[in-house]
C-alpha positions in Angstrom: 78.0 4.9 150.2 77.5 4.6 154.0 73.9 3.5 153.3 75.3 0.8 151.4 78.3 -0.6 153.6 75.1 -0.4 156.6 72.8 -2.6 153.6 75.4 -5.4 153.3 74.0 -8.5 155.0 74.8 -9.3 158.9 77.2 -12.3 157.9 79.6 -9.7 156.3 80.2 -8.2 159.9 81.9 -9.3 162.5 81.0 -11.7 165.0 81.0 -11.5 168.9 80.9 -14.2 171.9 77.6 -12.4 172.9 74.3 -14.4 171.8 70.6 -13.0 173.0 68.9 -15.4 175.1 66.2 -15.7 173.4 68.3 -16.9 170.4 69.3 -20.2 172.3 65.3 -21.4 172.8 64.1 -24.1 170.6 62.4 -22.6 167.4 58.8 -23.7 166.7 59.4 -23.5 163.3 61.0 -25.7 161.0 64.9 -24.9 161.0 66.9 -25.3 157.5 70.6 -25.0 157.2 71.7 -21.2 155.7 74.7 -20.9 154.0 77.2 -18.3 154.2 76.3 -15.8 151.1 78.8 -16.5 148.5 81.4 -13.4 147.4 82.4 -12.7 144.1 85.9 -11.8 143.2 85.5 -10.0 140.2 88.1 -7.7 140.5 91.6 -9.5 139.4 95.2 -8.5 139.3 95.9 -8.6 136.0 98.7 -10.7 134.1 101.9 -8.6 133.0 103.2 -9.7 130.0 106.3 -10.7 131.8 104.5 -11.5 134.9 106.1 -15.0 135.5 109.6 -13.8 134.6 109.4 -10.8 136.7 108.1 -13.7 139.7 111.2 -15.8 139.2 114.0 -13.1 138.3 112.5 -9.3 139.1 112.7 -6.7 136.8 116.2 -6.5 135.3 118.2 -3.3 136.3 115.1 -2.1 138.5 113.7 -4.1 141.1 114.5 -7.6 142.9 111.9 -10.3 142.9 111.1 -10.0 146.3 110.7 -6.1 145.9 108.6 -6.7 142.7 106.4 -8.9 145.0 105.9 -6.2 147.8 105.3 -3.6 144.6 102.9 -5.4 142.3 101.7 -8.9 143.5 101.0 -8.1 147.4 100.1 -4.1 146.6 98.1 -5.1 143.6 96.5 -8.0 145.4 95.3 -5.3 148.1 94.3 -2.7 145.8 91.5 -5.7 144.1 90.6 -7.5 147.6 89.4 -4.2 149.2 87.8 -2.8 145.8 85.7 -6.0 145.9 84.6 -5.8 149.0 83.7 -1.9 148.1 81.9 -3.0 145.1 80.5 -6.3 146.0 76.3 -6.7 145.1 76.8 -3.2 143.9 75.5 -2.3 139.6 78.6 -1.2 139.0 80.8 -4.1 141.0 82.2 -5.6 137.4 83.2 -2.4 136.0 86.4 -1.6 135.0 89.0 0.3 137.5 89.5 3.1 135.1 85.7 3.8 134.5 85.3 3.4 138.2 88.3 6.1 139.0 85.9 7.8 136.6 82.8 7.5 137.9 83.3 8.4 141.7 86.2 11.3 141.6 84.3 13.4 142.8 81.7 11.6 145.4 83.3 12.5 148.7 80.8 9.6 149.8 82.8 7.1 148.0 86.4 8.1 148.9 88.0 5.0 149.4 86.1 3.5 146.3 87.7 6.1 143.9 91.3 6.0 145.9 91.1 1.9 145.2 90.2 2.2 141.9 92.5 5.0 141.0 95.6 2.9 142.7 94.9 0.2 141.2 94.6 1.4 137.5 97.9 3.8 138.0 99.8 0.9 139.0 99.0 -1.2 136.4 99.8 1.4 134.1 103.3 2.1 135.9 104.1 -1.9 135.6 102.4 -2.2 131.9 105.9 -0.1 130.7 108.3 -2.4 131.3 109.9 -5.9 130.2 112.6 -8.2 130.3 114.1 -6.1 127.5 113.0 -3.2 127.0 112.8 -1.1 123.5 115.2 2.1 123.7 113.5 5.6 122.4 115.9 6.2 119.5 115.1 2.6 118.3 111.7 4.7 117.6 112.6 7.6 115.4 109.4 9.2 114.4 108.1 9.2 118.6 111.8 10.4 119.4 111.0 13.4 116.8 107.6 14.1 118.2 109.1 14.5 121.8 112.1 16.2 120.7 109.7 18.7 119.4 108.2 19.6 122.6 111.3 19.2 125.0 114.1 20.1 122.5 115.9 16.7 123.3 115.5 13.1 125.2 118.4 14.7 127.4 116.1 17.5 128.6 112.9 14.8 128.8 114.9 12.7 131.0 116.2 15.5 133.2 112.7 17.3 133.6 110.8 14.4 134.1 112.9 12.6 137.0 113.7 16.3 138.5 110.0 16.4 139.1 109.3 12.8 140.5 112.5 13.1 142.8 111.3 16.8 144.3 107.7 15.1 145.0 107.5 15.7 148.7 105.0 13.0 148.9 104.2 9.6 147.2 102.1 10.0 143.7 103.1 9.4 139.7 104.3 11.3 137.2 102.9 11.1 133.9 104.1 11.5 130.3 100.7 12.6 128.6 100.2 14.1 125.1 97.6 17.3 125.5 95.3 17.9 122.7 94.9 21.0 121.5 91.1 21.8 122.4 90.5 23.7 119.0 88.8 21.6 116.1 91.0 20.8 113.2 89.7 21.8 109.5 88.0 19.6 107.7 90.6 16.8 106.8 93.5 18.1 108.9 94.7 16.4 111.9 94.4 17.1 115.1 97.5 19.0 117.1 98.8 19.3 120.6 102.2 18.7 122.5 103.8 16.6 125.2 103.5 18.0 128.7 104.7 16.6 132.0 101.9 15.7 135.0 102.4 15.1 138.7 99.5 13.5 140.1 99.5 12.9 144.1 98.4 9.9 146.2 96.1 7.8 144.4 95.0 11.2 141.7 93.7 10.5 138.2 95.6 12.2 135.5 92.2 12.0 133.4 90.4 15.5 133.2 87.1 13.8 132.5 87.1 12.7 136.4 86.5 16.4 137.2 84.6 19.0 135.8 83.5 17.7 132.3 80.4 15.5 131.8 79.8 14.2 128.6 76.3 15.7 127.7 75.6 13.6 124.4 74.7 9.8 124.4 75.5 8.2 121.3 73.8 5.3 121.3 70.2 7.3 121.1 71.6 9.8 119.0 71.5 10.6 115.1 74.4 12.7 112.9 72.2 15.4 113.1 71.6 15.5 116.8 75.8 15.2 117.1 75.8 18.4 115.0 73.4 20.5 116.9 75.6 19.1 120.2 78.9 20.2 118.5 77.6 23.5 117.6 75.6 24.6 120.4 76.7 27.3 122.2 75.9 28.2 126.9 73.7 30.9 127.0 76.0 32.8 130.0 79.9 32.5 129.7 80.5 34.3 132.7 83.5 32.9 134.6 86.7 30.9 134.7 85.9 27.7 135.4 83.6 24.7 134.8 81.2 24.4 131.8 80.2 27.6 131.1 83.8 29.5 131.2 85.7 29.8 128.0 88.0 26.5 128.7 84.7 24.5 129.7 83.2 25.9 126.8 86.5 24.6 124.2 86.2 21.0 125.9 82.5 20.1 125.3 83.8 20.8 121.6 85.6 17.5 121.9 83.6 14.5 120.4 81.4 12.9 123.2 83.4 10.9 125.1 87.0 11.9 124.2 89.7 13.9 126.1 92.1 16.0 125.4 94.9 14.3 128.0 96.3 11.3 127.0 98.7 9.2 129.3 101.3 7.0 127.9 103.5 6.5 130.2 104.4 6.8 134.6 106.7 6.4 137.4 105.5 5.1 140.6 107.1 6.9 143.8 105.7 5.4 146.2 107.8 4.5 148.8 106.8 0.7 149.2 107.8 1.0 145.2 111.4 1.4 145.9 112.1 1.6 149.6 113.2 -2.3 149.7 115.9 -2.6 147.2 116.9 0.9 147.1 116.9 1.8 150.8 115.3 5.1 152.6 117.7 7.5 150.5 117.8 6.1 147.3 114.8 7.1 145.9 116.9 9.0 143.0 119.0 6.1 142.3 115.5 4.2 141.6 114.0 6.8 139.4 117.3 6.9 137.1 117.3 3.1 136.8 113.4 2.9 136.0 114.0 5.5 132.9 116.6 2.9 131.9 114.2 0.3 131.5 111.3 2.0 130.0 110.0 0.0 127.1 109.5 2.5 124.5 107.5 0.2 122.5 104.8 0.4 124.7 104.2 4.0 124.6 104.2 4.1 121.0 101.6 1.6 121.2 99.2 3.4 123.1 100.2 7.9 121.8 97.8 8.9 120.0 98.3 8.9 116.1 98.7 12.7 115.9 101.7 12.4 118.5 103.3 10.0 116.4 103.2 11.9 113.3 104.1 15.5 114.4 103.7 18.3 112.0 104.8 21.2 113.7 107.6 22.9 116.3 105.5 22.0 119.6 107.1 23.9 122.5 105.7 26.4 124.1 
């Protein structure tokens, strides 16, 4: 990553009254006029679905206008400006920011490319959960069910999941993620798991496939019998507890290439530039009860998993 930032061309960097004498002779050869190499923005805040509303009015019950600009227009807006500039003239500059989260968790090289990248997709998916009139749980019976079979009741959701964001000495998310079970189902039966509360500091991923697990099949060379062979191969040593050789790392290369067995659906946002302007330097509890009010549970059921929404089983535990 250094090697690149030293790579980029000598009009990116800074200029200085200082000029070399011999730059200020007449050239003997024949001078053309250079532009200024063009930059490519192709990293975007993203549209809300009630972007425009939340510009003229704020969120309803959450966050003025003004403190919805400092929290998603002007952070946002940051988050994109620098990751272009990290990314520009780069193979990878028009992926997405989730893929790039992805890709460089774990190159210390590229620190403040993954922190970016990370932000930026957490943010969005704080913001992507609510509206102008947000969808209550219990309008949602058979995803109420599901999570009252995990945490006994919304009551106990609620109370567990803000507990946790407010005690967060630090800023980061929280996450309401459905965990797979890593076990495969029998043939026909559907997959199982249960709802499961995740802090995630700073800028962190909540996506396990940004640490130790690399997916070792491609698909698009591969045949259904090559997929079987990968499926049911087995490591040759299983010593230890962690990475891909350890019992765990062993039950999550069983998942089909490219899948996971977190899912996030929904976050809250605790850092301070979040809340600190309409709820002022103590009221970051206040904030975190209002922002459960205006969940829009419609969105989450639109993105859990199908096996979360149709729960087959008493899930605690």
């Amino acid at each position: 990553m250094i090697t690149r930032r030293l790579a980029r061309p000598a009009g990116a960097l800074t200029s200085t009254s200082w000029t070399c004498a011999s730059c200020t002779r007449a050239s003997l050869l024949p001078q053309t006029c250079r532009q200024p190499p063009s930059r490519r923005s192709l990293h975007h805040v993203p549209p809300l679905t009630y972007d425009e509303s939340f510009k003229r009015q704020g969120i309803p019950g959450l966050l003025s206008p003004d403190g919805f600009r400092i929290a998603w227009t002007d952070y946002q807006g940051s988050m994109v400006q620098k990751l272009n500039e990290l990314t520009a003239g780069e193979p990878y500059e028009d992926a997405h920011v989730k893929q790039l989260a992805l890709q460089f968790a774990r190159d210390p090289m590229a620190a403040s490319l993954f922190n970016h990248a990370s932000m930026a997709h957490n943010n969005h998916f704080f913001f992507n959960s609510l509206s102008t009139s947000p969808l209550k749980v219990d309008r949602l019976p058979t995803l109420q069910q599901s999570l009252n079979n995990t945490f006994g009741s919304m009551e106990t959701l609620q109370s567990t999941f803000l507990d946790t964001a407010a005690a967060m000495f630090g800023p980061g998310f929280v996450w309401l993620v459905w965990a797979r079970n890593l076990d495969n189902p029998a043939a026909g039966a559907q997959r199982r798991g249960a709802w499961r509360i995740l802090t995630t500091y700073l800028a962190g991923t909540p996506y396990p496939e940004a640490g130790y697990r690399q997916q070792g099949l491609d698909m698009n060379n591969n045949s259904a019998a090559s997929y079987n062979s990968y499926m049911n191969q087995q490591p040759v040593n299983t010593v230890g507890a962690f990475g891909s050789f350890s019992q765990s790392g062993r039950e999550q290369a069983k998942l089909p290439p490219g899948g996971t067995n977190v899912m996030p659906v929904l976050c809250v946002n605790t850092w301070e530039h979040v809340w600190l302007r309409d709820y002022g330097m103590n009221g970051k509890r206040r904030f975190l009860r209002d922002w459960w009010d205006c969940v829009d549970w419609s969105q989450v059921e639109s993105i859990a998993p199908v096996e979360a929404k149709h729960p087959l089983e008493f899930q605690r535990g």
